[in-house]
N, C-alpha and C positions, 0 to 999 in steps of 0.2 A: 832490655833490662839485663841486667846482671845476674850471673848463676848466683845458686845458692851457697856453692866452694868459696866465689869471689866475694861477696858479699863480706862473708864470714871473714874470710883474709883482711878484707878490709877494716873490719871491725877490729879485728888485734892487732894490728899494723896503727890503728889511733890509738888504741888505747894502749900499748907499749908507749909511745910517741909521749902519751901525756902523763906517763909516769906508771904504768900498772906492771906490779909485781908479781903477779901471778901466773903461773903457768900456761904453756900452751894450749894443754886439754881444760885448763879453765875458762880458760879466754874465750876457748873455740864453742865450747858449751853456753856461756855468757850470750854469744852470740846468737847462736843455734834458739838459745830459750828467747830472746826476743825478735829474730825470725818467724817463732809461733805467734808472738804478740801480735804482729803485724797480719800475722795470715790468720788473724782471728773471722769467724761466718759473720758480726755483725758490722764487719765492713767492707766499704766496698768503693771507698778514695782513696779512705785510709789507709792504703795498703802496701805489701813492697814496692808493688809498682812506684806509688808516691814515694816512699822510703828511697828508692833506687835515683828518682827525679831530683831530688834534693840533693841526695849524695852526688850526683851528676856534674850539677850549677857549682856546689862546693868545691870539688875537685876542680874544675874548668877555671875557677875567678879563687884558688886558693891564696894566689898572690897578693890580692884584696885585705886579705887579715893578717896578722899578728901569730894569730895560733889556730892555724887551718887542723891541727888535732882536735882540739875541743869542739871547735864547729862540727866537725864530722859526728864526733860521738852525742854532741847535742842534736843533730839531724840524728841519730840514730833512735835516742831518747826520745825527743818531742812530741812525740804518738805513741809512746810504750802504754799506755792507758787512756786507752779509748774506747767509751761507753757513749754512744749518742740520745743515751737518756738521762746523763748529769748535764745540772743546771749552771749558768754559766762558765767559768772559767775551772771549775772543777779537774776538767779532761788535764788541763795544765800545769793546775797547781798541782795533781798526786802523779806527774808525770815526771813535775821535779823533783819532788822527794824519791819516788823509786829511782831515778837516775843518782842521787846522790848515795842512796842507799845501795845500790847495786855497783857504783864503781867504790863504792868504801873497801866491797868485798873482793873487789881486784887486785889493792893495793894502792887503786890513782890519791897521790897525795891529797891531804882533806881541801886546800885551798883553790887544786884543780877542779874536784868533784864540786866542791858549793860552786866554781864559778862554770861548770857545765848545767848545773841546775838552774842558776842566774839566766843561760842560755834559754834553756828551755821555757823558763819563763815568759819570756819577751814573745813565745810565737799565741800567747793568750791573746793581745791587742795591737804587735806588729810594731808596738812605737819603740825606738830606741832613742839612750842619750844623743849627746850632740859628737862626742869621741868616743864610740866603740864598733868600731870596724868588725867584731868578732861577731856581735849581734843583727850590724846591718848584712852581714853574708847568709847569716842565719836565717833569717825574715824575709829578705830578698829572695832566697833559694825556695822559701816555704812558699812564697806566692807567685811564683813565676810562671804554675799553670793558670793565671790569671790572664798572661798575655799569649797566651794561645793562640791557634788558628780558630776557624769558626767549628769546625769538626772537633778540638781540641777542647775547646772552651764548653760546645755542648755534652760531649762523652763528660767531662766534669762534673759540670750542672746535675747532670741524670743521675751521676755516680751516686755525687753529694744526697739527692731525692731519696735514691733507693736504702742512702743510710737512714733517714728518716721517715722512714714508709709507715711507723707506728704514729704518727703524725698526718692530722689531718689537711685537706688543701689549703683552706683558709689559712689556718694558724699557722702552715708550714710559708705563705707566701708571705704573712705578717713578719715574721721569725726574721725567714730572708733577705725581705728589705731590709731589716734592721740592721742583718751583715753588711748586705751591700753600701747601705748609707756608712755605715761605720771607716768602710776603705773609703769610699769615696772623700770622707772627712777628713783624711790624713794627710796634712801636708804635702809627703808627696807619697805613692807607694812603695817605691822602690828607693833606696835609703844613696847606697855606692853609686857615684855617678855614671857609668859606665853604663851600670845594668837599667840607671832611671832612662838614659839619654834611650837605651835599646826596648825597652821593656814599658815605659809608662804608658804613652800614649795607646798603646795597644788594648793595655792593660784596662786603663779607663774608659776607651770606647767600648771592650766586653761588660764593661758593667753597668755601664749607663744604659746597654741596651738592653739586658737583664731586668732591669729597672723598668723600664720603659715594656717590657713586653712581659707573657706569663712566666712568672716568678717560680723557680726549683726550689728549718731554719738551721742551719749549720754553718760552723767556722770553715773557713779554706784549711 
């Protein structure tokens, strides 16, 4: 994983990229404050680590998009509000509004920030249109510890459990399947072909066997 210096470099390095006027102790602070977001106690997938995993995938298959800026700073956003006690797509939707609100205050042009938020949006149910490369990098990155190793995929599962520990067995195993059938339902899960051809099957075999055995209800 990535220091905490880097991180941050990273973070005003996009968002310079995608238009932000604002300074460097603003930027740098910007970032620092949602570095706390993510290292927030009630999570425990949630977390830089994940933050760092995505920006990983991003950075590797930049080529893949259009505007490997936005992407980045939408992996940076797409977890900035996360409560594993709001109900449905909640975590999402005020993840996109604080991203749009928080890069207003940067300077990122308004048509940037609404289409960083549009980003962010997309990682609620993973589907994207038929032309936008910027979203299937997004979504791809988001689920890629899906196609884990067996040690990979379970350190996950657990994570995902211990975020929902206020949550009982039954209800949590009900919840779960409902995620797992949900991916399992998607066309395909992995959007850019590249990362389908490397990443699906794998992907699917972990969840069918998730399915199939005792169940870890939370989003990837």
């Amino acid at each position: 994983m990535a220091s905490v210096t880097s991180l941050v470099d990273q973070f005003c390095d996009a968002a310079r990229q995608a238009g932000a006027t604002a300074g460097d102790d603003d930027l740098r602070a910007a970032g620092d404050y949602l570095l706390g977001r993510w290292s927030e106690p009630q999570r425990h997938y949630h977390t830089v680590a994940h933050l760092s995993a995505v920006l990983a995938v991003v950075d590797e298959h930049a080529g893949l998009a259009p505007h490997p800026e936005r992407v980045r700073l939408a992996a940076w956003m797409h977890d900035a509000v996360y409560d594993p006690r709001a109900l449905g797509d909640a975590n999402e939707r005020d993840s996109a509004e604080f991203a749009a609100g928080l890069l207003a205050t940067l300077g990122v042009p308004d048509r940037v920030a609404a289409e960083v938020a549009r980003l962010v949006g997309l990682t609620a149910g993973h589907a994207t249109g038929d032309d936008d490369p910027d979203g299937e990098l997004l979504c791809d990155a988001d689920l890629a510890v899906l196609a884990g190793d067996d040690e990979q995929y379970a350190a996950y599962t657990a994570a995902v459990r211990r975020e929902y520990a206020h949550v009982g067995d039954d209800d949590f195993r009900a919840g779960r399947a409902q995620v797992l059938k949900a991916l399992l339902e998607l066309p395909t899960i992995y959007r850019l072909p590249s990362l389908r051809e490397e990443w699906e099957q794998r992907a699917r075999a972990n969840l069918e066997r998730e399915m199939l055995g005792p169940s870890q209800p939370g989003r990837p």
